[in-house]
C-alpha positions in Angstrom: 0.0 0.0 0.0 2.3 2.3 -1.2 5.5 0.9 -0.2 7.7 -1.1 -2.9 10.2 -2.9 -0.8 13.2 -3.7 -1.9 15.6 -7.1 -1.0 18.5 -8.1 -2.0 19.0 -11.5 -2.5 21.8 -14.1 -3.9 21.1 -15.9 -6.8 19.5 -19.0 -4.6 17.4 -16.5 -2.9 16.0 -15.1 -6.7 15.5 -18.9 -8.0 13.2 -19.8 -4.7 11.2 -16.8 -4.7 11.3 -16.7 -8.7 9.6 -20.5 -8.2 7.9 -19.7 -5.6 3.8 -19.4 -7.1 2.8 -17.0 -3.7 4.9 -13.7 -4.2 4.8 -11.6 -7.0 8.2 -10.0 -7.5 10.7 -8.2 -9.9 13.9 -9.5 -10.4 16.9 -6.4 -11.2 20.8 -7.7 -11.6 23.1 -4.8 -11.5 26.1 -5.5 -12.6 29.4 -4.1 -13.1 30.4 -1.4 -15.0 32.6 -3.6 -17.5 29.9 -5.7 -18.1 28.5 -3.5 -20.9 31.4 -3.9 -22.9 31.8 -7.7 -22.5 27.7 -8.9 -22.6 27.9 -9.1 -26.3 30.4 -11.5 -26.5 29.8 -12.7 -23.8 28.6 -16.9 -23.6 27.5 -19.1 -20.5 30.7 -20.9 -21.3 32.8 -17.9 -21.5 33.9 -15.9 -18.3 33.8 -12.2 -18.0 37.2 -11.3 -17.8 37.5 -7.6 -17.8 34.1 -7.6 -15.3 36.4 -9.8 -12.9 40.0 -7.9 -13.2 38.1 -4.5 -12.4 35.9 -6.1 -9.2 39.7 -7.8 -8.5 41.0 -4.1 -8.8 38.6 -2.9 -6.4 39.0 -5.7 -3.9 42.7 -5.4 -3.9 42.4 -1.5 -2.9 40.5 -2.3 -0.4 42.8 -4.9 1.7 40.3 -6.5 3.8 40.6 -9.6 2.0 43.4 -12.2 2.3 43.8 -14.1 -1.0 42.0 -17.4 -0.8 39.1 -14.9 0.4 39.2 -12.8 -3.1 40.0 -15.7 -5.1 36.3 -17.1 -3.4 34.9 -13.7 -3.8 35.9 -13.4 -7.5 34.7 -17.0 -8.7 31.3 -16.1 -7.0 30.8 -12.9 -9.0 31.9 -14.7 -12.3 28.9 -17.5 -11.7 26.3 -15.1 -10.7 27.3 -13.1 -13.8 27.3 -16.0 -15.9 23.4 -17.6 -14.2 22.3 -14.0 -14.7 21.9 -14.4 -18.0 19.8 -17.5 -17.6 16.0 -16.5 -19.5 13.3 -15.4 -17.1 15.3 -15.4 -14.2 15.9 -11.5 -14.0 13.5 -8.9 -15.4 16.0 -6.5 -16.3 19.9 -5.9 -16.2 21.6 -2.6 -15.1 25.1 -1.9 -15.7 26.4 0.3 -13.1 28.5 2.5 -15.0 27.1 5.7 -13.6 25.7 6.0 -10.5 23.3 9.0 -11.3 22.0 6.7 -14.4 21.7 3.6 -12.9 19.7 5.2 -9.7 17.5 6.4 -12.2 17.0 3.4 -13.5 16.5 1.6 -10.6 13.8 4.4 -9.3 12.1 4.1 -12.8 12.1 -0.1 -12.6 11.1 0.2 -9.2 8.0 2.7 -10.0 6.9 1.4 -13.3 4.6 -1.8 -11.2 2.5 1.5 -9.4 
């Protein structure tokens, strides 16, 4: 009643409620600024290299991870990347390339069901 909430959720979490025949809900993946320049080649059976060096980048600059840690953290973000793609599981795809733009966008996905 005038509240859209918002969850995020791992890709398990979007399968079960995607399956699930009670809750009617929106799927959004946002992902990584990279990822607009690699979708078009981009195959379930190839990885998303340049996606995965800049999130590696990022994760490195940080230094809160020791390396088994980012190695787990990086082969995570290239499966959800790759089962993202997966037809009907997400509504739409954002590429976070610009914050301003991909708020927008997210405001505009999230408003468009009221």
């Amino acid at each position: 009643r005038g509240i859209t909430p918002i969850m995020v959720k791992d890709m398990k979490g979007v399968a079960s409620i995607r399956a699930s025949s009670d809750i009617q809900a929106r799927f959004l993946f946002i992902a990584p600024p990279s990822m607009k320049e690699v979708s078009s080649s981009l195959s379930h059976t190839s990885p998303p290299h340049i996606s995965l060096l800049q999130l590696k980048h990022r994760l490195c600059k940080r230094a809160d991870l020791d390396e088994s840690s980012m190695a787990k953290r990086l082969e995570l973000a290239k499966q959800e990347m790759l089962k993202s793609k997966e037809p009907g599981l997400f509504d739409k795809h954002l590429i976070n390339s610009d914050l301003e733009s991909c708020y927008a966008e997210l405001v505009e996905f999230c408003l468009s069901v009221l």
